[in-house]
C-alpha positions as CSV (number, residue, x, y, z in Angstrom):
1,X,111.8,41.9,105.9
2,X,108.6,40.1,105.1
3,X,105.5,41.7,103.1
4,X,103.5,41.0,106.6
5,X,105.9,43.1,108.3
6,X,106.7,45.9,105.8
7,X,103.9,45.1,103.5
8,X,104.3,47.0,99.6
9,X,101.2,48.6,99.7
10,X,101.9,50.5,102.7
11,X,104.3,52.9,100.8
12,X,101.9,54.2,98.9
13,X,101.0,56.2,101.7
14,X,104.2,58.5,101.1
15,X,102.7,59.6,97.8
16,X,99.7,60.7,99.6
17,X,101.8,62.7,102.3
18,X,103.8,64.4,99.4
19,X,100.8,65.7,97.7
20,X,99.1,66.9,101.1
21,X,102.1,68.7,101.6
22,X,101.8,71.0,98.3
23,X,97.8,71.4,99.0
24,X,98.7,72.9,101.8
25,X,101.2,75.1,100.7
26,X,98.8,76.6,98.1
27,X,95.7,76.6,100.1
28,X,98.4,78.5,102.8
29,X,99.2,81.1,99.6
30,X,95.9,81.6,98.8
31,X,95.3,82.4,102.3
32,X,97.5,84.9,102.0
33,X,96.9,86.3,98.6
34,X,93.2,86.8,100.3
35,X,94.4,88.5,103.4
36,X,96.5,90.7,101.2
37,X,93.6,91.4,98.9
38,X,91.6,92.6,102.4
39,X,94.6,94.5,103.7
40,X,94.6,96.4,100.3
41,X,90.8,97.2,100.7
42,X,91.0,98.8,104.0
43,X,94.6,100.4,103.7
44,X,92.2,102.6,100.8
45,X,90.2,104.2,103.6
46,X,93.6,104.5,105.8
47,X,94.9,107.8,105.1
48,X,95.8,108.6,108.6
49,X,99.7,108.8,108.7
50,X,101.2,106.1,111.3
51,X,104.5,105.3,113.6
52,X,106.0,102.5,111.9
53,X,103.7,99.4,113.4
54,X,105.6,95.9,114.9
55,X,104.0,94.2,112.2
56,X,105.8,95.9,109.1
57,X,109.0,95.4,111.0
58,X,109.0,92.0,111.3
59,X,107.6,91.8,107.3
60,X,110.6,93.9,107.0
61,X,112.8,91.4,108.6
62,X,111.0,88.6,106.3
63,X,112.2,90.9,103.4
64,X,115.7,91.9,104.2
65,X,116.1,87.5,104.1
66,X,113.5,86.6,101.2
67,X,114.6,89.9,99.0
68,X,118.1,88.9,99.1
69,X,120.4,87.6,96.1
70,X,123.1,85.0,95.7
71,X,125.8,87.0,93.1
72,X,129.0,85.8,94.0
73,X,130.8,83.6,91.5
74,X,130.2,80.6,89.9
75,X,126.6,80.8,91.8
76,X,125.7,84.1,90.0
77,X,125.8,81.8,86.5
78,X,123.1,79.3,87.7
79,X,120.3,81.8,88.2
80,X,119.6,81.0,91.3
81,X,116.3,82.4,92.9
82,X,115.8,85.2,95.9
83,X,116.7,83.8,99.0
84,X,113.2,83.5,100.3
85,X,112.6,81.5,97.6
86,X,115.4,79.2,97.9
87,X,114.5,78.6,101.7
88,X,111.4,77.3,100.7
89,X,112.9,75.0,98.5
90,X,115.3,73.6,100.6
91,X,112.6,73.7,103.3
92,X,110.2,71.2,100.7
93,X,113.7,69.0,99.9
94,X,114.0,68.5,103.8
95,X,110.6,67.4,103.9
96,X,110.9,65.3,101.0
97,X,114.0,63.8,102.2
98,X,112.4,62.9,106.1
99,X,109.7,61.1,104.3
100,X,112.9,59.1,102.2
101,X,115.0,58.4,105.2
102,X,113.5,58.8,108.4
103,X,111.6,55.3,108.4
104,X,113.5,52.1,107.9
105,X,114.1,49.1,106.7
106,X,115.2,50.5,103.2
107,X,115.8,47.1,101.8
108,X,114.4,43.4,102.3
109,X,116.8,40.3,102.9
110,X,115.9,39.4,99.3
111,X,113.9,40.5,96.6
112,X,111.7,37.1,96.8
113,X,110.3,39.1,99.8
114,X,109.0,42.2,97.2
115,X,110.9,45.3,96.5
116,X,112.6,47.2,98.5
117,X,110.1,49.8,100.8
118,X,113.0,52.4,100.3
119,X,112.4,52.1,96.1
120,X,108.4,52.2,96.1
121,X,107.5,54.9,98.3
122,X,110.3,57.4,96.4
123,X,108.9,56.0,93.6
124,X,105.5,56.9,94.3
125,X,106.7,60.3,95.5
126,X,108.1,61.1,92.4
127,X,104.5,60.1,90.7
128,X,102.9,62.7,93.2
129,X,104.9,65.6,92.2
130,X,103.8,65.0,88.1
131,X,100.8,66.8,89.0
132,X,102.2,69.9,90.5
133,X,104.9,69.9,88.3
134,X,102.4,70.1,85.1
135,X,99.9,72.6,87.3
136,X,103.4,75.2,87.7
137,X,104.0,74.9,83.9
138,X,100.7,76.3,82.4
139,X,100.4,79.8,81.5
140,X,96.6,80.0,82.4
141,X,96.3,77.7,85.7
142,X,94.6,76.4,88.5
143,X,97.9,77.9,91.0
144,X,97.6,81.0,89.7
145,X,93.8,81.3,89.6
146,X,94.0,80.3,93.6
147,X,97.0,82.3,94.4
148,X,97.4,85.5,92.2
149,X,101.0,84.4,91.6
150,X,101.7,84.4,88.2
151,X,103.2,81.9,85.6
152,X,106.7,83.2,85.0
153,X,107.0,83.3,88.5
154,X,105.7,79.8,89.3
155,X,108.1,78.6,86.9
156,X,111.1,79.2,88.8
157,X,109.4,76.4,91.1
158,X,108.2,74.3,88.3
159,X,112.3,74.0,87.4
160,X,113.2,72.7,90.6
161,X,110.5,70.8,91.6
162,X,111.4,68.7,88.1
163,X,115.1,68.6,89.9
164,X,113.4,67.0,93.1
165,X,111.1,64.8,90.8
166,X,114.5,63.1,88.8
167,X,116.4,62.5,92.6
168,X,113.3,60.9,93.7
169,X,113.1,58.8,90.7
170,X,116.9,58.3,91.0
171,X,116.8,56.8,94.6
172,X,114.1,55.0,93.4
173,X,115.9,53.2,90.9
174,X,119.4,52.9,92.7
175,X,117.6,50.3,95.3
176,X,116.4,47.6,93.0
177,X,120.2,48.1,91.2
178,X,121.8,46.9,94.7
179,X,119.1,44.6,95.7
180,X,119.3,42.6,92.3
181,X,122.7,42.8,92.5
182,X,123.1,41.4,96.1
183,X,120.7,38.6,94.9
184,X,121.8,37.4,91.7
185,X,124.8,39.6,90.7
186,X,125.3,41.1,87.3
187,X,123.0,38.7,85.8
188,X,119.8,39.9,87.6
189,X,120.6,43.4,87.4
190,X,120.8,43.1,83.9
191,X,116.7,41.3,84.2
192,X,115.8,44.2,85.9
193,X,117.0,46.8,83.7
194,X,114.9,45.3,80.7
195,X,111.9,44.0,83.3
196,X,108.6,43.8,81.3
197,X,105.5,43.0,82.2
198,X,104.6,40.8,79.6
199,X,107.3,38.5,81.1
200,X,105.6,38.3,84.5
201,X,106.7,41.3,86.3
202,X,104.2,43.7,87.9
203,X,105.4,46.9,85.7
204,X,107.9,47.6,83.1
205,X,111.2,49.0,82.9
206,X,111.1,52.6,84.5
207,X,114.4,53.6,82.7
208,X,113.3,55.3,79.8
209,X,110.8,57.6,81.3
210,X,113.8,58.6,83.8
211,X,116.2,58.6,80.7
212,X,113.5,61.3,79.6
213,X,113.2,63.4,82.7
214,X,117.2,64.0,82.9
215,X,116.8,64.9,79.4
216,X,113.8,67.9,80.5
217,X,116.0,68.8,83.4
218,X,119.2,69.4,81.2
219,X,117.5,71.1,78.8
220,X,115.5,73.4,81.0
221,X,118.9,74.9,82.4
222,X,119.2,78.8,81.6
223,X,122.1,78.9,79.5
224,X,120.7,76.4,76.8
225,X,117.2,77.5,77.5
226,X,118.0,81.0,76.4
227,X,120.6,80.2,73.6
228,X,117.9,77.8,72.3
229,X,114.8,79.3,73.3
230,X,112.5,77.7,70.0
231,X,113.7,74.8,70.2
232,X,113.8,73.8,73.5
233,X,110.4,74.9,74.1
234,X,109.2,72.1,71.2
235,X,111.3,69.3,72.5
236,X,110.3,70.5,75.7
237,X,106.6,70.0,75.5
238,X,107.2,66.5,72.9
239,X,109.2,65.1,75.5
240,X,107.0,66.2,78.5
241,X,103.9,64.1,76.7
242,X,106.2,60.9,76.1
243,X,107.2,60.9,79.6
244,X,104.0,60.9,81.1
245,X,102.8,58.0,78.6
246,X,105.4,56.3,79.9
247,X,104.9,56.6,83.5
248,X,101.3,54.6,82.6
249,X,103.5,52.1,80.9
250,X,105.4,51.6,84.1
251,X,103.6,51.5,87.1
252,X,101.0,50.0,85.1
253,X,97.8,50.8,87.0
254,X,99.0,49.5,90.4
255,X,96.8,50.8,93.5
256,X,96.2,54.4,93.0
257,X,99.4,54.9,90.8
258,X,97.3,55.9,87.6
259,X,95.8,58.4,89.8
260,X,98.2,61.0,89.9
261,X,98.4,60.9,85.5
262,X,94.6,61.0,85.1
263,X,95.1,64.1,87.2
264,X,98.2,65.4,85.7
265,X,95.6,64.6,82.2
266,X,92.9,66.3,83.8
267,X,95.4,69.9,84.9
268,X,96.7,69.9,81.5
269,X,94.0,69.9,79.4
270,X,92.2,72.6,81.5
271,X,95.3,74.5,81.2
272,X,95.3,74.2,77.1
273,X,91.8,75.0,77.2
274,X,91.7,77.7,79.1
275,X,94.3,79.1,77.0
276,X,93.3,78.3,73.7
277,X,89.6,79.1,74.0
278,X,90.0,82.3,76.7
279,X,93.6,83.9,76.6
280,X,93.9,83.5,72.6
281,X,91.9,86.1,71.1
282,X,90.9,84.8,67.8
283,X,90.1,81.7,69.6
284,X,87.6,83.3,72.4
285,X,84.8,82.2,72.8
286,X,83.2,86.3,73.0
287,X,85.1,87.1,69.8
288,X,85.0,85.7,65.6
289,X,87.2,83.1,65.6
290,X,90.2,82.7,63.6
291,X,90.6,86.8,63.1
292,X,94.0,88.2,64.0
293,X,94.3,92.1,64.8
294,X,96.2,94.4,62.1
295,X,99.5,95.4,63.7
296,X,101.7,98.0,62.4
297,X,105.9,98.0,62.8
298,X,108.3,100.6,63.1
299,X,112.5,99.8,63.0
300,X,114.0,102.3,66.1
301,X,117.4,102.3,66.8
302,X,119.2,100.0,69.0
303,X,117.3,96.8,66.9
304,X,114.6,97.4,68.4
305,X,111.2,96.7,66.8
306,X,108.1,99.3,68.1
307,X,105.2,97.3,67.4
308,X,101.1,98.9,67.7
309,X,98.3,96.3,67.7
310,X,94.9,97.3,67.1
311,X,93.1,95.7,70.5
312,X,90.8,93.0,70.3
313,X,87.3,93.3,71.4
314,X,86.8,92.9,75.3
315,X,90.8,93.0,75.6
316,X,91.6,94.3,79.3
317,X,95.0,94.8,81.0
318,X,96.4,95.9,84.0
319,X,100.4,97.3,84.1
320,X,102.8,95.1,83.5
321,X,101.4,92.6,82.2
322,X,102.6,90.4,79.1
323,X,101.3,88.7,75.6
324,X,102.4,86.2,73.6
325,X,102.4,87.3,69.5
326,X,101.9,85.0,66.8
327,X,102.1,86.4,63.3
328,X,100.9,84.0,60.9
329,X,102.2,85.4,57.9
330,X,105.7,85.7,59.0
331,X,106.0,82.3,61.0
332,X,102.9,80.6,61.8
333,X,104.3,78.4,64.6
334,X,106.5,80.9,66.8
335,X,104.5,82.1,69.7
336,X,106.9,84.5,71.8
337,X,106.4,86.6,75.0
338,X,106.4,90.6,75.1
339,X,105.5,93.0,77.7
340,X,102.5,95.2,76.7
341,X,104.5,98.6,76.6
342,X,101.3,100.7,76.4
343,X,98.4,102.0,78.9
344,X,95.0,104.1,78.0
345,X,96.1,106.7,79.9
346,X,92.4,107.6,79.7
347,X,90.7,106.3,82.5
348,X,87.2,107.6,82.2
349,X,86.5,107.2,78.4
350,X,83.5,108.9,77.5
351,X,82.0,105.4,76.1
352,X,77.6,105.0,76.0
353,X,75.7,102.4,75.6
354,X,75.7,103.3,71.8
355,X,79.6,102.9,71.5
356,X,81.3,99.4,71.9
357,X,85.2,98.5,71.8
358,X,84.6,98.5,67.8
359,X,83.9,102.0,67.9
360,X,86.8,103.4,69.9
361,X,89.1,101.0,69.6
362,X,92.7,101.2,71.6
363,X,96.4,100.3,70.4
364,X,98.7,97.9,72.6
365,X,102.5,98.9,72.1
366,X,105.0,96.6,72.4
367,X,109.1,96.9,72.0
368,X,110.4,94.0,70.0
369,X,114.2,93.7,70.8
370,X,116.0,91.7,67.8
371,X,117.7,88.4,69.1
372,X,118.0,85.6,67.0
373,X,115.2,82.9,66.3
374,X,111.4,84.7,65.7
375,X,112.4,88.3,66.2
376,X,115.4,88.2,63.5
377,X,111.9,86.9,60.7
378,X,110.5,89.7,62.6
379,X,113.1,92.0,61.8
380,X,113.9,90.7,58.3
381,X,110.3,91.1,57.5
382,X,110.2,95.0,58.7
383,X,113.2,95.9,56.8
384,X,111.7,93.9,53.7
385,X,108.4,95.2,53.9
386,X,108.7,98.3,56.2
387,X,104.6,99.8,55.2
388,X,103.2,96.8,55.3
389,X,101.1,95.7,58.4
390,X,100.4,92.1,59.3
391,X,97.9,90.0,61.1
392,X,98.8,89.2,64.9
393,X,97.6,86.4,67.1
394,X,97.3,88.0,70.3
395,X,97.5,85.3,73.9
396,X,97.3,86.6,76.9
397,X,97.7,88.9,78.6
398,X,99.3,87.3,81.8
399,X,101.5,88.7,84.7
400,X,101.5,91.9,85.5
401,X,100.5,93.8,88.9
402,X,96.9,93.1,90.2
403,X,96.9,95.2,93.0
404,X,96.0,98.6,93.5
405,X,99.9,100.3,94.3
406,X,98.6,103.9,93.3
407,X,96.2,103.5,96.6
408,X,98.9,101.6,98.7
409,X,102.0,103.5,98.1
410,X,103.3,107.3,98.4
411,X,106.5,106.6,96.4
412,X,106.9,104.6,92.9
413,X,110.1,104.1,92.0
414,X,110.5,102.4,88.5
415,X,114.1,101.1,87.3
416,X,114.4,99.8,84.1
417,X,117.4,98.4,82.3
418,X,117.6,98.3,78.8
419,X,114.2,97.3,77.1
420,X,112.6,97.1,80.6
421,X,111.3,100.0,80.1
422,X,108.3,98.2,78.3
423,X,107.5,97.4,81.5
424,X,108.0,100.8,83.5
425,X,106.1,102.6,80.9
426,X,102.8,101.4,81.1
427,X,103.1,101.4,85.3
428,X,104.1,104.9,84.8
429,X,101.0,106.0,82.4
430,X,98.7,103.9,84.8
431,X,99.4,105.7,87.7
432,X,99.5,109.3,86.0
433,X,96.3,108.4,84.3
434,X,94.2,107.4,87.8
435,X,95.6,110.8,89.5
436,X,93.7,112.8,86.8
437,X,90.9,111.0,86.5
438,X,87.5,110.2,88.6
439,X,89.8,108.0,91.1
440,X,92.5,110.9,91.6
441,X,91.2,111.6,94.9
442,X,91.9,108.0,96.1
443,X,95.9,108.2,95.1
444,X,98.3,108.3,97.2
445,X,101.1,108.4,95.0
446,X,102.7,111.8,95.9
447,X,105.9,111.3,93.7
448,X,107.4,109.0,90.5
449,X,110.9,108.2,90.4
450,X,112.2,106.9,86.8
451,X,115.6,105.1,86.7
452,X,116.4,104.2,83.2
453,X,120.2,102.3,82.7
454,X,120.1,102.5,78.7
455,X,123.3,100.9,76.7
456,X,122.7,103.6,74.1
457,X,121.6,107.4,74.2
458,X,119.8,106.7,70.8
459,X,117.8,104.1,73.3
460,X,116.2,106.9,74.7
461,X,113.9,107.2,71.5
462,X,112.3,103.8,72.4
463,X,110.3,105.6,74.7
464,X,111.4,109.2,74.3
465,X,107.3,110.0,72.7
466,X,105.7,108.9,75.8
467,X,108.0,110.5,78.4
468,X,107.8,113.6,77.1
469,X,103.9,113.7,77.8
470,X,104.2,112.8,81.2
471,X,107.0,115.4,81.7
472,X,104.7,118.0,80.2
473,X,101.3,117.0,81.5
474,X,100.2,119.7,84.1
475,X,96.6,118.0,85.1
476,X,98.4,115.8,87.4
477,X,100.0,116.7,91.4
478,X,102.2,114.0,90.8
479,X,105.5,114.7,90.8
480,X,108.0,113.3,88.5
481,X,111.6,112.4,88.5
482,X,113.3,111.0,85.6
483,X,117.2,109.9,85.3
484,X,118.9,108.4,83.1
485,X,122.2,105.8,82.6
486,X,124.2,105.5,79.5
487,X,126.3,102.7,80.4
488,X,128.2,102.1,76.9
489,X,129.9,104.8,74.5
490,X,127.9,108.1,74.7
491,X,126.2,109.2,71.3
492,X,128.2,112.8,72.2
493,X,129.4,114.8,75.0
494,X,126.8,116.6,77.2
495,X,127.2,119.9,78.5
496,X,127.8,120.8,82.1
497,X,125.2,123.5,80.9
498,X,122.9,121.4,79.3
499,X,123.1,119.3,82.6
500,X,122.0,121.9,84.6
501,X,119.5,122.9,82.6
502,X,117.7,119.5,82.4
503,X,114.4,119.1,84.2
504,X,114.4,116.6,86.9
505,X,111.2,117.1,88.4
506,X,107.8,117.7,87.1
507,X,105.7,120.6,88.8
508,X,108.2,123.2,87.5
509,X,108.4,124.9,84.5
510,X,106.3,123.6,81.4
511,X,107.8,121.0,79.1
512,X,106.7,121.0,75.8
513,X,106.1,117.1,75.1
514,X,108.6,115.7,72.8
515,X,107.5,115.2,69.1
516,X,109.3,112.7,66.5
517,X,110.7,116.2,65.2
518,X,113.7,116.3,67.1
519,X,115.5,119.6,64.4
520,X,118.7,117.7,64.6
521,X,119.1,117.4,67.9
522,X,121.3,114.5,69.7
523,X,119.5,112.1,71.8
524,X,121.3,113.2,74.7
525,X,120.4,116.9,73.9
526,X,116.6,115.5,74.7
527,X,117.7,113.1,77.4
528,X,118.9,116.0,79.3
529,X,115.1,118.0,78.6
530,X,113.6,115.2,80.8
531,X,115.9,114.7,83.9
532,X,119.4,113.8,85.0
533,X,121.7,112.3,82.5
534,X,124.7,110.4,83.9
535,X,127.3,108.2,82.0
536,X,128.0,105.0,83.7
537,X,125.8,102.3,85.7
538,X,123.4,103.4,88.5
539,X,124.5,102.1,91.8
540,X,121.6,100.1,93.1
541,X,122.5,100.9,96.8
542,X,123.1,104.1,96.6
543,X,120.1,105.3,94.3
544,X,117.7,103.1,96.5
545,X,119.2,104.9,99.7
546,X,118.6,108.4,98.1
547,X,115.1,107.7,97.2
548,X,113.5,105.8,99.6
549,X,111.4,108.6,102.2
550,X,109.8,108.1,105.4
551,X,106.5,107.1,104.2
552,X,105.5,103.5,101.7
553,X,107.5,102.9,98.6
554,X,107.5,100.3,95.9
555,X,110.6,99.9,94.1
556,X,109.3,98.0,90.6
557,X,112.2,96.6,88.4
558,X,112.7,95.1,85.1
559,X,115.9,94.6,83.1
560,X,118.6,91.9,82.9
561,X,119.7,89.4,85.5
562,X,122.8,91.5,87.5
563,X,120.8,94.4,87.6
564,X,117.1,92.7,89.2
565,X,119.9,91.1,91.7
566,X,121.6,94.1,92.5
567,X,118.5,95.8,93.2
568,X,117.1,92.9,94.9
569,X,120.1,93.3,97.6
570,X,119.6,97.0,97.7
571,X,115.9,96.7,98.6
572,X,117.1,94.0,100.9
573,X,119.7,96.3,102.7
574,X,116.7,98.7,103.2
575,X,114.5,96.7,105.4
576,X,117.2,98.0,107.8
577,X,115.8,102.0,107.6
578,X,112.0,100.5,108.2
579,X,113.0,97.7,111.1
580,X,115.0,101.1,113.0
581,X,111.3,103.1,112.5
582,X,112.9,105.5,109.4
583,X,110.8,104.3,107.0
584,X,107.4,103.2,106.8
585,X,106.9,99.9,104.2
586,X,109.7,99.5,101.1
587,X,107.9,96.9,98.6
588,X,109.3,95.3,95.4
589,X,107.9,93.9,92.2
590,X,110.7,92.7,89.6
591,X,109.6,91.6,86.2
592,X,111.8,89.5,84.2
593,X,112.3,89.1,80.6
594,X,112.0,85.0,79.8
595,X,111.5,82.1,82.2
């Protein structure tokens, strides 16, 4: 085929559709994430209770399908993503692969006629996904300023959207392979392996900046991600920037090619700025610059790291929500992710005009859990130094839940696994803390459920302090279940009269609020003060049957991998109860612990 008939700078056209296709995805989210915001607005004023409407049940059919998780063997070991996320991926690689092979010719009769259409317009599809790729990977970006979805969540995307970028790039390269080879032989596929344009061509070789991409894709997958979590994310961002340098080396400014890296440029540095000069405290442009926060440690059991930071001027979050530490002194170049573990439970704090952040200043909690890499310094340097406090760089926060659940819902369930419960807590303390103040007329949340699967009874003291105010604060109508999992060796048998005489609900008797004066006491003595103490593994299905009413729950989860899928699939089976007009809305909000 002749340029006049399939003429080369007609592919560039695909590159075009490809990036149309994500704009309109996001400008479709942030649709949504607006309508949502609306819905929440006027479901505040709703208070009138409701048959269950056609519109939940077919959200509810969206859920039972998009909730869903793949856990059967060897898939369960890839950390695949909820079903509904996995359709829309295989939904954008049907696209993608229309715009490959739905239009022929793929080659030319010779390569004296150009290269082949088949090669350029993947080629230039793969430089269209760059930008998106870099916009999913920034903590503070444009995404998740449009869409309220955060950045642990759009990284799941970024991941396979790097997948899709390498097979472009791959069945861009395979083309000029066969087409050399179908010309010249060996010979000429050799030539354009090491093409160059200083030798004539139009661009140079593209193999090292595929070479490169492979090498982010391999990298990037879970198992080495985790095992080598500091050192991939170095390589990770070192190789990132050589590939894109690259990519100007070889398309070398043909048509609109450079386009998509000035923009790439342009996301990434407004990403790093925003970060650096917004989201890092010492670095913000409101506060002194270059001044970390004193933060205190204290060693619990179970290697686990308690953490109080004194909060920086102006700092705001809402539940949920994460930070990344930095702690000069004890490694200056680690910057790790923790959830904030901590809420001011006061809402209405008696603050003038003569009183400032400086004046009453507020500690963020987080729970440390030791590992290897930055939290083993962390942990070396607490038992080394175990009253001495430290400076803390303080980024974020990020994540979390932005909308208003205490007005939405009239069951919270909260299941935590392990140290999840950093992210349960402060959910927990949020929504106790609106029903007693100002707001508490504007709740809705009638009743708290706390599932806590711990490895450990001595776990329970990671949070044992703060759960024993709730449990004994009578200000609030909320009532409060607690139960709790030992799913390894139990620190000592448990009565069936101590059973029985645990509180489970709030609203009851007074608790007294647990002090870090136990008198000797075992931890599951005080577990069983609080609520239900089982040994053994909560069954997902059957605690999400036995807690889900007739009126709007959110289930909110946080703990390792088989438990967020196995709760996942039990929300999932539970869109059945509000499609048959049992129930009236079941929600879920799972937090993970690294991306």
């Amino acid at each position: 085929m002749s340029q006049e008939m399939v003429p080369w700078a007609g592919q560039f056209k695909y590159g075009h559709w490809t990036t149309w296709y994500y704009v309109i995805i996001i400008f479709i989210l942030m649709a949504v994430h607006g309508f949502q915001g609306f819905q929440d607005r006027r479901s505040r004023a709703d208070t009138a209770e409701s048959a269950v409407s056609f519109h939940r049940k077919v959200l509810a059919f969206g859920r039972y399908i998009s909730y869903r998780r793949i856990t059967l063997q060897p898939f369960d070991k890839l950390g695949l993503p909820s079903c509904g996320m996995l359709v829309f991926l295989l939904t954008t690689l049907l696209f993608l692969l229309i715009l490959i092979f739905a239009v022929r010719p793929y080659y030319r009769y010779t390569m004296d006629f150009g290269a082949p259409p088949l090669a350029i317009r993947t080629g230039l599809m793969a430089f269209a996904c760059i930008p998106i790729l870099v916009a999913l990977a920034g903590k503070a970006n444009l995404v998740t300023l449009l869409t309220g979805i955060s950045h642990e969540k759009l990284n799941v995307v970024h991941r396979w959207v790097a997948w899709m970028s390498f097979g472009l790039s791959l069945v861009h390269t395979i083309p000029f392979f066969v087409a050399s080879y179908h010309d010249g032989g060996y010979e000429e596929v050799r030539e354009q392996f090491y093409i160059d344009a200083m030798r004539g061509s139009n661009e140079y070789s593209g193999a090292p900046p595929l070479a490169i991409l492979l090498g982010l894709c391999i990298f990037s997958l879970r198992p080495i991600r985790n095992r080598f979590y500091e050192s991939f994310y170095l390589v990770h961002i070192l190789l990132a920037i050589t590939y894109v340098g690259l990519l100007f080396w070889h398309a070398n400014n043909q048509l609109d090619s450079w386009v998509y890296l000035w923009a790439t440029i342009a996301l990434w540095l407004a990403s790093y700025l925003a970060r650096i000069f917004w989201y890092t405290q010492p670095l913000n442009v409101r506060n002194r610059w270059l001044v970390g926060t004193p933060a205190s440690f204290l060693q619990l059991p179970g290697d686990m790291i308690r953490i109080e930071v004194i909060s920086p001027r102006g700092f705001r979050h809402t539940p949920a929500q994460h930070c990344f530490l930095r702690f000069p002194e004890i490694s200056l170049l680690d910057n790790h992710p923790f959830t904030i573990a901590s809420f001011q439970r006061s809402v209405d704090p008696p603050k003038t005009k003569a009183t400032s952040d400086v004046d009453n200043p507020q500690t963020i909690t987080f729970l440390v859990r030791t590992h290897a890499g930055f939290t083993h310094k962390l942990a070396t340097y607490c038992a080394s130094r175990p009253d001495t406090d430290a400076l803390a760089w303080i980024d974020g926060p990020y994540g979390g839940i932005t909308r208003p659940v205490e007005c939405l819902y009239d069951t919270l369930i909260l299941v935590a696994g392990g140290s999840g419960i950093s992210a349960c807590m402060p959910l927990l303390l949020y929504v106790m803390g609106k029903s007693r103040g100002s707001a508490g007329s504007l709740v809705k949340i009638k009743r708290i459920v706390l599932v806590w699967a711990m490895g450990k009874a001595e776990h329970f003291a990671w949070a044992e302090k703060e759960l024993g105010e709730v449990a004994a604060d009578g200000q609030s109508e909320v009532v409060i279940q607690m139960r709790f999992y030992v799913t390894g060796s139990a620190e000592s048998a448990v009565s069936t009269e101590a059973m029985e005489a645990g509180s489970t609900e709030k609203g009851g008797d007074e608790v007294e609020p647990i002090t870090s004066d136990t008198g000797g006491s075992s931890s599951s003595d005080r577990i069983v003060k609080l609520g239900e103490y089982t040994n053994g593994k909560p069954v997902m299905g059957e605690v999400v049957r036995g807690l889900v009413g007739q009126g709007k729950t959110l289930v909110f989860g946080c703990g390792p991998e088989s438990l967020r899928a196995d709760l996942a699939n039990a929300c999932a089976d539970a869109q059945l109860r509000v499609i048959k007009g049992e129930t009236q809305e079941l929600a879920m909000h799972l937090e993970v612990f690294g991306w």
